[in-house]
C-alpha atoms as an extended CHARMM CRD file, in Angstrom:
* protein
*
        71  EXT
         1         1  UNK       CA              7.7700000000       11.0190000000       14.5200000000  PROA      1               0.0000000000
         2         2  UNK       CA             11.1770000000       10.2880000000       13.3230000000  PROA      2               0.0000000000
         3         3  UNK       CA             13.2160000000        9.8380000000       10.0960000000  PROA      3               0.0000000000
         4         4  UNK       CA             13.6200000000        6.2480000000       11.2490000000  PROA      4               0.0000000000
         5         5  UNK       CA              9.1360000000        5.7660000000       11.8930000000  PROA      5               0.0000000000
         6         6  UNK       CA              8.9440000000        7.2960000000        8.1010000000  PROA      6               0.0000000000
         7         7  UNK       CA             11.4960000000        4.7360000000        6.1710000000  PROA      7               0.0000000000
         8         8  UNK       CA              9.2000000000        2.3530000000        8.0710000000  PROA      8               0.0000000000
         9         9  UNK       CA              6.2090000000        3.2010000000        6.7630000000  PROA      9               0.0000000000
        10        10  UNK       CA              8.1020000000        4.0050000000        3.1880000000  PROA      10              0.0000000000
        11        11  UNK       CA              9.3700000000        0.1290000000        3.6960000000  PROA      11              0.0000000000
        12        12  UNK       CA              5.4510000000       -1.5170000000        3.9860000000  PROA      12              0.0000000000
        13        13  UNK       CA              4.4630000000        0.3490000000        1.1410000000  PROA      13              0.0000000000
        14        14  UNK       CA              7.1500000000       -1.0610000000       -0.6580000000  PROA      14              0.0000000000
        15        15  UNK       CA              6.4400000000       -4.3540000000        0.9270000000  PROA      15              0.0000000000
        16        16  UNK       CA              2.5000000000       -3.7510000000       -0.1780000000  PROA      16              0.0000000000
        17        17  UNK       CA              3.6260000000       -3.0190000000       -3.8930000000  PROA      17              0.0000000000
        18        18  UNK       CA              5.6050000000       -5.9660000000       -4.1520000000  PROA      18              0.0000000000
        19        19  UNK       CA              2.5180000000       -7.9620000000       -2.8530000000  PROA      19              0.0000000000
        20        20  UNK       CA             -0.0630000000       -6.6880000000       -5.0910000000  PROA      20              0.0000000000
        21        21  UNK       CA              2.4320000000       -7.0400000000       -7.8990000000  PROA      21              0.0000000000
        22        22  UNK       CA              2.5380000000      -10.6390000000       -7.5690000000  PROA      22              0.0000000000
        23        23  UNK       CA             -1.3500000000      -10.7080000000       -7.2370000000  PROA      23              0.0000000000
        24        24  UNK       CA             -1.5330000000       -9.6720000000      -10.1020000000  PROA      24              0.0000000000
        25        25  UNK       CA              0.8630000000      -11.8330000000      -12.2750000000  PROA      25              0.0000000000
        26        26  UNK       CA             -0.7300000000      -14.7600000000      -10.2100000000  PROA      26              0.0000000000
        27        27  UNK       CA             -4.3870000000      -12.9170000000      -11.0540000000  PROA      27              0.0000000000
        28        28  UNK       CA             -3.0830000000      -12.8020000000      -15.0020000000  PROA      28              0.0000000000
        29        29  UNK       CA             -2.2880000000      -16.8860000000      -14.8770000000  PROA      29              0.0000000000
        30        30  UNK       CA             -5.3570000000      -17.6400000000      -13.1080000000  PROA      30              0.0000000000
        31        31  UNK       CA             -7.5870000000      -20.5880000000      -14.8610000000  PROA      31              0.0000000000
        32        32  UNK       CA            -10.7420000000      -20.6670000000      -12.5400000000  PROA      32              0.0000000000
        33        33  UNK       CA            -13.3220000000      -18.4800000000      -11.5560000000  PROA      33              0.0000000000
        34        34  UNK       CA            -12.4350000000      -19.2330000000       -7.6290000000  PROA      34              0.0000000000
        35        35  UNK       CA             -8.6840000000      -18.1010000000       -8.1150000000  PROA      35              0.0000000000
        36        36  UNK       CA             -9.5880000000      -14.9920000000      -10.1550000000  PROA      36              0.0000000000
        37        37  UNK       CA            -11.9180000000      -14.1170000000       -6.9840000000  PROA      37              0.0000000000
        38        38  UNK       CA             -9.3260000000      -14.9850000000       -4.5700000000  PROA      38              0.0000000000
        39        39  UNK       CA             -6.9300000000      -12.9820000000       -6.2420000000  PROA      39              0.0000000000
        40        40  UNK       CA             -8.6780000000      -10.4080000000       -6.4920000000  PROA      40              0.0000000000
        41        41  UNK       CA            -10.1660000000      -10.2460000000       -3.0160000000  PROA      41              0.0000000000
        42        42  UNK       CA             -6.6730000000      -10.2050000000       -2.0700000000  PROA      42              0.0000000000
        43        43  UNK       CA             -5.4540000000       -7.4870000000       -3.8590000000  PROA      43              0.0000000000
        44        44  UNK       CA             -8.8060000000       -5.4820000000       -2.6340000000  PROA      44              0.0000000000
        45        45  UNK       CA             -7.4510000000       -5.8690000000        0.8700000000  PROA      45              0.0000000000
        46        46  UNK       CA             -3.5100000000       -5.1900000000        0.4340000000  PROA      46              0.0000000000
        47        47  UNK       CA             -4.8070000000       -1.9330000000       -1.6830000000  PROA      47              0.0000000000
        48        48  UNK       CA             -7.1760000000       -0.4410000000        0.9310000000  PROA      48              0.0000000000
        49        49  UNK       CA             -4.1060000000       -1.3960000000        3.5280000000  PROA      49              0.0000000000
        50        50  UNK       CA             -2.1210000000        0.6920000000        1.0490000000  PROA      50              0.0000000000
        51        51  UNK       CA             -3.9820000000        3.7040000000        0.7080000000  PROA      51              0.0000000000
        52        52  UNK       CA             -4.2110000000        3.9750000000        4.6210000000  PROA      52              0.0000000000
        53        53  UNK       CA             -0.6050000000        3.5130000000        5.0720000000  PROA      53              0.0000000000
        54        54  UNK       CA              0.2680000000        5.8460000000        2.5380000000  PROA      54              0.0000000000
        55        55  UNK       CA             -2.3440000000        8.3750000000        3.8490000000  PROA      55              0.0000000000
        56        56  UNK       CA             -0.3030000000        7.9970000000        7.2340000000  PROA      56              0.0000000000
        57        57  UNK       CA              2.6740000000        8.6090000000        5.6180000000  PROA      57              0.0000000000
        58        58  UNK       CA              1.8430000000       11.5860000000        3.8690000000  PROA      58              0.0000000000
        59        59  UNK       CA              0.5270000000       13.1110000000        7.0880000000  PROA      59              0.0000000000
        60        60  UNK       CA              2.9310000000       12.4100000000        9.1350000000  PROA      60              0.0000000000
        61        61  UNK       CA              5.3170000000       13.6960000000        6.3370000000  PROA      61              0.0000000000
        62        62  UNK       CA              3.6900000000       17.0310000000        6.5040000000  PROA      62              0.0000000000
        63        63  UNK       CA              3.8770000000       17.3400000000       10.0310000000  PROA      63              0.0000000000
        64        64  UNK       CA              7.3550000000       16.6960000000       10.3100000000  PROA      64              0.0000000000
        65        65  UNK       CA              8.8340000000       18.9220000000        7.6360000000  PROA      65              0.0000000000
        66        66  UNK       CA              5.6330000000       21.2270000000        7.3020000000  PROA      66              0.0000000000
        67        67  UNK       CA              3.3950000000       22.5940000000        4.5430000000  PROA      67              0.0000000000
        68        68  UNK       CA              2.4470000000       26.4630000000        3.1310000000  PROA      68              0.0000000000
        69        69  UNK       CA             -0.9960000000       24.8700000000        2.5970000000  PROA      69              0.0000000000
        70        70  UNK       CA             -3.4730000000       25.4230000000        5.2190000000  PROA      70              0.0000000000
        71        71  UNK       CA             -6.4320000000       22.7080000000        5.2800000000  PROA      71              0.0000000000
């Protein structure tokens, strides 16, 4: 993997941030019980897709520029 596949991945969690950022505002100004769901549902998802990217990213990471710890 290259410099170029890790700013991608750097970029969609920045992208995924941004998203459950505004979840969250829109979560905050929610009035029903429906749109607090939704919103949360939502934010469920993009977080899971979050913690998988950045899982990928920190291995990936590792294998490029190494690590003293052995797993």
């Amino acid at each position: 993997m290259q410099n170029k596949e890790l700013n991608k991945f750097n970029k969609i969690i920045a992208d995924k941030t941004t998203i459950i950022s505004n979840l969250s505002n829109q979560y905050d100004h929610s009035s029903t019980p429906e749109e607090l769901m939704w919103c949360a549902i939502q934010m469920q998802n993009h977080v899971n897709a979050l913690r998988v990217i950045a899982e990928r990213l920190g291995t990936d990471t590792k294998n490029i520029y190494g690590s003293d710890y052995h797993e």
